[in-house]
C-alpha positions in Angstrom: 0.0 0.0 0.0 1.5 3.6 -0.9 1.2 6.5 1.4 -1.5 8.8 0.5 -0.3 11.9 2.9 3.0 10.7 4.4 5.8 12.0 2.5 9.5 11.2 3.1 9.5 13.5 6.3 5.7 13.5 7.5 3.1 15.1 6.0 3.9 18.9 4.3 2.1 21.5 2.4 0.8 24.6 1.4 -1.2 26.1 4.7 -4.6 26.3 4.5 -4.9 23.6 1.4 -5.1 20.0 1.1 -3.8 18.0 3.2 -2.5 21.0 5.2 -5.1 22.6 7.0 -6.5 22.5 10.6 -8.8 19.6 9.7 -6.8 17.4 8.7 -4.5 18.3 12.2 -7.2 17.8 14.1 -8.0 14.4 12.2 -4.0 14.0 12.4 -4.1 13.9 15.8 -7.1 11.6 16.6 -5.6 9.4 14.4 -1.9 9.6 15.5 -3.2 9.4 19.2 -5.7 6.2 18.9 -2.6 4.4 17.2 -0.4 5.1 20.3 -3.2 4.4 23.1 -1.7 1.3 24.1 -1.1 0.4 27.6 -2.9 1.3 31.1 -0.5 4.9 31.9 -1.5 8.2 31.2 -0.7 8.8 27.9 1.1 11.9 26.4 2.3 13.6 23.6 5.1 16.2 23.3 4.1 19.1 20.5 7.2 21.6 19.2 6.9 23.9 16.3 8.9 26.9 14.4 8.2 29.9 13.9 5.9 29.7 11.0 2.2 32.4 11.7 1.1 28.9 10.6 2.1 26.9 13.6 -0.4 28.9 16.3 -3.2 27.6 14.3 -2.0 23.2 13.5 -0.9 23.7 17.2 -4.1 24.2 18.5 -5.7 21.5 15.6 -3.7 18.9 16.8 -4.2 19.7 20.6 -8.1 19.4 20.3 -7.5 16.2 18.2 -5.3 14.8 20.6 -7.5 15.4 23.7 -10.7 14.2 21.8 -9.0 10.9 21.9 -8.0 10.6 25.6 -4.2 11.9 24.9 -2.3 14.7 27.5 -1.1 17.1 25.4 2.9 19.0 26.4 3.3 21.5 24.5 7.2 23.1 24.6 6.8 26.1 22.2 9.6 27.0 19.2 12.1 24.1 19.2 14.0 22.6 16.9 12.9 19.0 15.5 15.7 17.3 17.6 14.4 19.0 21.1 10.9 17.2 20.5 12.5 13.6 19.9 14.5 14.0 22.6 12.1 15.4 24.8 9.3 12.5 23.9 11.6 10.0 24.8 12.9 11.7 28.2 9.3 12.3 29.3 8.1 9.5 28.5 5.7 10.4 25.9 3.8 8.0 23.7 4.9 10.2 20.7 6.2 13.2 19.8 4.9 16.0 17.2 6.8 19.1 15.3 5.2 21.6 13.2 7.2 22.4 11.0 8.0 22.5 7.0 11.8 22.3 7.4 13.6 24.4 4.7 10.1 25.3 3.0 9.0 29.1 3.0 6.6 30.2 5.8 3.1 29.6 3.4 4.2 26.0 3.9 3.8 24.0 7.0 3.9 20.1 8.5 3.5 17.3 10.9 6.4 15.4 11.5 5.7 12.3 13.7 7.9 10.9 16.6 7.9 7.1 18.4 8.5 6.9 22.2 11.7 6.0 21.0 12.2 9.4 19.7 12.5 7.9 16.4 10.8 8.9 12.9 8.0 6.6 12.9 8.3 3.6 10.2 6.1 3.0 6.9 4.1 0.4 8.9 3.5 3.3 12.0 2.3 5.8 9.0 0.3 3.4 7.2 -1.8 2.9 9.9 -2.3 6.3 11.0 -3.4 6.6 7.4 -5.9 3.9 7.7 -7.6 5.6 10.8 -7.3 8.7 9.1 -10.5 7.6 6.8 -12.2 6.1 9.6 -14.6 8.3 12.1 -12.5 8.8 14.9 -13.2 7.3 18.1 -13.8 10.2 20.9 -13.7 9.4 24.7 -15.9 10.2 27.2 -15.9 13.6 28.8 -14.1 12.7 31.6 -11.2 10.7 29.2 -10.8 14.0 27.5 -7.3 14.8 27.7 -5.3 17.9 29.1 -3.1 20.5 27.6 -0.4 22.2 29.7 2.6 24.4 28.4 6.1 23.9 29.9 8.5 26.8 30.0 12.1 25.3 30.3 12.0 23.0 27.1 14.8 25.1 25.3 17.3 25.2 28.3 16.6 21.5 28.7 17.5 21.1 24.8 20.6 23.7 25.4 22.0 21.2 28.1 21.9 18.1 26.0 23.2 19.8 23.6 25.8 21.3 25.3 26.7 17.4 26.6 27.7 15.9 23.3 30.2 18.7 23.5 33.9 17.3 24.9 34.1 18.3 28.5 37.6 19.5 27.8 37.2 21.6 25.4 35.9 25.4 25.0 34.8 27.9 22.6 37.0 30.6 23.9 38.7 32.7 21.1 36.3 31.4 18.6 34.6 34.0 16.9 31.1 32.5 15.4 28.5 33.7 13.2 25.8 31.4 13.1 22.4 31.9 10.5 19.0 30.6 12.8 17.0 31.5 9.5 15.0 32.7 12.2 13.2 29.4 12.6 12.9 26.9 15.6 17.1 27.8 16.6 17.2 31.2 16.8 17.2 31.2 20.9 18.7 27.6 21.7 21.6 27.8 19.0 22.9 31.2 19.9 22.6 30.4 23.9 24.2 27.0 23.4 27.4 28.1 21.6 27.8 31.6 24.0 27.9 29.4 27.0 30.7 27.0 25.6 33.0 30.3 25.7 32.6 31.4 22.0 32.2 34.8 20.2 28.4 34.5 19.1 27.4 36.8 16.0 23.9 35.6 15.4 22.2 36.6 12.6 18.4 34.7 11.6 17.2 35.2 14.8 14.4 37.9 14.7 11.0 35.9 13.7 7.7 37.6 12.5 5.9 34.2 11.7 6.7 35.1 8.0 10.2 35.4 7.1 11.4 31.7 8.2 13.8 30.5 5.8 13.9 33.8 3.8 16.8 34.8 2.3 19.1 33.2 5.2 19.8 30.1 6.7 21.3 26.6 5.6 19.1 27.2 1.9 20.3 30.8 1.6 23.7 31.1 2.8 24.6 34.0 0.9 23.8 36.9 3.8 26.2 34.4 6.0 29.3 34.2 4.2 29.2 38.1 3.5 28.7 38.6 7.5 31.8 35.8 8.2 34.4 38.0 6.2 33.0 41.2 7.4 32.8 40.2 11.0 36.3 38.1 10.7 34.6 35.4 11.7 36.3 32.1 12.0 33.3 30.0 11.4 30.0 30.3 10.0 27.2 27.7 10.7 23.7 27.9 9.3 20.3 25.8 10.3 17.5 25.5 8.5 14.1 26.2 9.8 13.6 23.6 12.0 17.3 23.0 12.6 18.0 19.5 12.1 20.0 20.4 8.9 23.4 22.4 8.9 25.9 23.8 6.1 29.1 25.9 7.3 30.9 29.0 5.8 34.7 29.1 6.3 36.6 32.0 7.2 37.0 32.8 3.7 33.2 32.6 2.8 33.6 29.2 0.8 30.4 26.9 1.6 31.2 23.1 3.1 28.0 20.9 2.1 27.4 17.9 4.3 29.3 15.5 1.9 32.4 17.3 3.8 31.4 17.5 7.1 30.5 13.7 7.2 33.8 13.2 6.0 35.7 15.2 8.8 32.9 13.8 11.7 34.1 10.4 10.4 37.7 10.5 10.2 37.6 12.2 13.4 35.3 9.9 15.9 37.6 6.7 13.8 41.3 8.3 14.9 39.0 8.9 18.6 37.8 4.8 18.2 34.6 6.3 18.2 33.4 5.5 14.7 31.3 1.9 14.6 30.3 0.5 11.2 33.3 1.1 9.3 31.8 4.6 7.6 29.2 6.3 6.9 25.3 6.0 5.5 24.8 8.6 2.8 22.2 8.9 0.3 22.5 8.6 -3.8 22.9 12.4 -3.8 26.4 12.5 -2.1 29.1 12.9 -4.2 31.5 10.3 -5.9 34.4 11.9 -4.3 32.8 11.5 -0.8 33.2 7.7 -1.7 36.2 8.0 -2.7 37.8 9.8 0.2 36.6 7.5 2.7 37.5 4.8 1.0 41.4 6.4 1.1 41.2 5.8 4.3 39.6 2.7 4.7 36.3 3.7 5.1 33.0 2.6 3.5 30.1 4.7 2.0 26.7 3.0 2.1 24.2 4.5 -0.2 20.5 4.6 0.6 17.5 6.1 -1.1 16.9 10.3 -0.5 15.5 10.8 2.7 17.2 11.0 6.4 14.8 8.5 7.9 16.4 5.7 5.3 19.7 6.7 6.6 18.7 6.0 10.1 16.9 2.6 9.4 20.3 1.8 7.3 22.4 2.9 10.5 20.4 1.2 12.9 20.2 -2.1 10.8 23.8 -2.0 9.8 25.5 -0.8 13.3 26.4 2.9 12.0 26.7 6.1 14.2 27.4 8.4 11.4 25.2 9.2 8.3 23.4 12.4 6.5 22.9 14.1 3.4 24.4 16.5 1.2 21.8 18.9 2.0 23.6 19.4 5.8 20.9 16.7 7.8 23.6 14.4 9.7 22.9 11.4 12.4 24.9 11.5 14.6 23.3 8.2 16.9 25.5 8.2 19.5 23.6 11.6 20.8 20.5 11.9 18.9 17.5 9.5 16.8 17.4 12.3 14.2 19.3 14.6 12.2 20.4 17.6 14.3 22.2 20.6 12.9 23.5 22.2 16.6 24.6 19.1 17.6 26.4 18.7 14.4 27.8 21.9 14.7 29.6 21.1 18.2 31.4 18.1 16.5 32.9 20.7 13.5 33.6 23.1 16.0 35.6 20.5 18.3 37.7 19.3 15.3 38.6 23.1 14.6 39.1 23.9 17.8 41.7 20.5 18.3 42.9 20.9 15.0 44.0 24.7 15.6 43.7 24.9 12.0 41.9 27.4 9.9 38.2 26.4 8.8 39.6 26.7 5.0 42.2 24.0 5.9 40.2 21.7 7.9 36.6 21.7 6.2 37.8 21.1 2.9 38.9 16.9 2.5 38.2 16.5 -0.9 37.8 17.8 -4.3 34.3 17.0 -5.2 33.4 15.6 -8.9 31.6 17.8 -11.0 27.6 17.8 -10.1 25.1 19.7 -11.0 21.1 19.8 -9.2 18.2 21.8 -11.0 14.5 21.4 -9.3 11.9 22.3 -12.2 8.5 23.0 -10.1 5.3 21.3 -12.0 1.5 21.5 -11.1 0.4 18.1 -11.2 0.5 14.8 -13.2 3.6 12.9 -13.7 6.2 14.3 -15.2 8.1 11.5 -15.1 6.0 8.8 -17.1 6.4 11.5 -20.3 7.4 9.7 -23.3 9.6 12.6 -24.1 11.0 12.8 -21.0 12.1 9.4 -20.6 13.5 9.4 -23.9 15.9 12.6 -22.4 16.8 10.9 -20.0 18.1 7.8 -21.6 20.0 9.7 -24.1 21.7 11.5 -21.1 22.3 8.2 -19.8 23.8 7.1 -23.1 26.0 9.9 -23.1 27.3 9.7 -19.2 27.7 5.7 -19.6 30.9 4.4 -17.9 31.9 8.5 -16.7 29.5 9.6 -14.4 25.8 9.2 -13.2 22.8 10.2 -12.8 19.5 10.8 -10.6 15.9 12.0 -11.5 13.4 11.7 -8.8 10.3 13.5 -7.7 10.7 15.1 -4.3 8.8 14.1 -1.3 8.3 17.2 0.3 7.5 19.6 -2.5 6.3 19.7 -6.0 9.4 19.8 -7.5 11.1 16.8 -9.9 15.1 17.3 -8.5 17.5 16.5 -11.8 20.7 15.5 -10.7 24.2 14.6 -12.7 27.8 14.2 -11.9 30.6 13.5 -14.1 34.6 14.3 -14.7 33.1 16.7 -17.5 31.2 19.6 -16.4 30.3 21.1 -19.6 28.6 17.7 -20.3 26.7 17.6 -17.2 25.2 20.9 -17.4 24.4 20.4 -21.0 22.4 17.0 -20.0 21.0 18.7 -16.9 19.6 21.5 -18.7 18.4 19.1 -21.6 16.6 16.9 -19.0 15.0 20.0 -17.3 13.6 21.5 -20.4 11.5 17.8 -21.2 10.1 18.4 -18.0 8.9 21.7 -18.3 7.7 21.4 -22.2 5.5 18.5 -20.1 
């Protein structure tokens, strides 16, 4: 059975139009809460969100939902996505909730679902919420009816675990840090977290009006960030994205490092610590060949899963991995955390530089990626992808790549985009086969 609403991280949309709206939260949260009634105890669910206008209004959706079914709702304000999984699993919860569309602008919103394990719930977990979904909902009696309460100390409680995965004898002091909040879910926890290890915080992201998440700065807009780096004389620059569980970092000289790179460093670094276990690192398809090829330099594997951080994790966890991500900047870390978390992330780079006593430039750069080239070409509907036209593009790219490079064409699971990827030793040829690919879709 496919998904109908779950996408590869929860269900996301435009706000106020199918599925996103406060119906379907409210339904969302019946649903969600009479699959995780199991058990005699009290049972409760955690609910985080960003900074999206949005979020007031699925918040209180999913609350009435919740409590119609019998569930205690805790709700801990703006967070970032890791703070709810690992405060579901340190309360105790039955499940955990964010509101949030990630990198997605502010007319966007969405519900990602968390286990009492603080894990991404599985296909099987969404499938059945699905199920019950398109069922009438099954509401308690009035004194069942669950309760809502607000706790205030959720972000310090994320700023200390945090702060923990942190080496105990190391500091920030002498570090001078700009860091990008994209004045989402971070914009209070990052800049407190990294000013109480000792460093130099310039933080930029960090005023939210509910409609300028994601615009123009963060992790999916690091332009304002390298330009403050060189004017501030910065020796780092770390940006989040909305709901900070993805992270890409600016050098001193204003050159980008993608997640390909910092995998590589947070690998080679916990193997000469013995801290590495699997023998590498989970990536997806997207990473790039020289990623591979690096690690395998030093002895290392690179396991390739479909896009999508939660296949990463169930690779990790099947396999024995502690260290896996995307390009994009969303890295596992397991050893601290069940889901991608760009602070914590952050505190890894930032230990390597500060051990190292090398220059971001120096450190953050491992290897010379190949050639490779992403275009997203947005469509309204249909399936691109099943074009005769477009097929036949594709396999005369495919021709012309055969035996020197790949390539990937997928629709994306979050937004109405078809993502058109190539890499290659030639990068004339790529962009020509990019561009030829990305005009098939578009004349569909």
């Amino acid at each position: 059975m496919t998904r109908k609403f779950f996408g590869t991280d929860g269900i996301r949309g435009r706000t106020n139009v199918a599925p996103m709206t406060a119906e379907m939260a409210q339904r969302v949260g019946q649903a969600a809460g009479a699959h995780f009634l199991r058990g005699n105890h009290r049972h409760r669910v955690v609910i985080g969100k960003d900074t999206r206008l949005s979020g007031y209004m699925m918040e209180s959706a999913l609350i009435s939902g919740f409590t119609s079914v019998g569930m205690d709702v805790v709700m801990v304000g703006p967070v970032p996505t890791p703070a709810v999984a690992m405060l579901a699993r340190s309360m105790r919860a039955d499940l955990g909730v964010m509101i949030s569309a990630s990198h997605n602008p502010y007319v966007d919103n969405g519900i990602k679902l968390f286990g009492p394990d603080g894990y991404k719930l599985s296909d099987k977990d969404e499938l059945a919420i699905e199920r019950l979904l398109e069922t009438p909902p099954k509401l308690v009696p009035a004194p069942e009816i669950g309760r809502a309460r607000k706790i205030e100390d959720a972000r310090g409680r994320y700023i200390h675990f945090a702060k923990s995965t942190f080496p105990e004898h190391l500091r920030l002091d002498g570090l001078k840090i700009v860091v990008d909040c994209a004045n989402g879910a971070a914009y209070q926890v990052a800049p407190a977290a990294l000013w109480e290890l000792g460093a130099d915080v310039v933080a930029v992201g960090v005023s939210p009006t509910g409609l300028n998440i994601n615009d123009d700065c963060g992790s999916t807009a690091p332009q304002q960030l390298q330009q403050r780096v060189i004017e501030e004389g910065a020796h780092i620059g770390i940006a989040l994205d909305g709901d900070a569980d993805r992270l890409i970092v600016v050098d001193e000289q204003g050159q980008l490092v993608d997640g390909d790179q910092l995998m590589a460093l947070i690998a080679l670094s916990w193997k000469k610590r013995g801290k590495l276990r699997g023998g590498g690192v989970v990536a997806t398809v997207m990473s790039n060949l020289g990623l591979e090829q690096f690690l395998a330099g030093h002895g290392l594997s690179l396991v390739r899963t479909q896009v999508g951080d939660r296949y990463v994790l169930e690779t990790m966890r099947g396999e024995g991995f502690n260290v896996g991500g995307e390009q994009s900047g969303h890295i596992i870390l397991s050893d601290h955390s069940t889901t991608g978390d760009g602070l914590v992330a952050a505190l890894q780079i930032l230990a390597s530089l500060v051990e190292s006593g090398k220059p971001a430039s120096e450190l953050l750069h491992l290897f010379d990626p190949l050639p490779q080239l992403l275009k997203n070409v947005r469509f309204e509907g249909g399936e691109p992808l099943e074009s005769q036209s477009v097929k036949s593009a594709i396999a005369s790219a495919e021709g012309r790549l055969d035996g020197v490079g790949r390539l990937l064409i997928r629709k994306s699971g979050t937004e109405p985009l078809i993502r058109v990827m190539a890499e290659g030793q030639d990068h004339a040829l790529i962009e020509e086969l990019v561009d030829s690919i990305c005009e098939a879709v578009r004349s569909v």
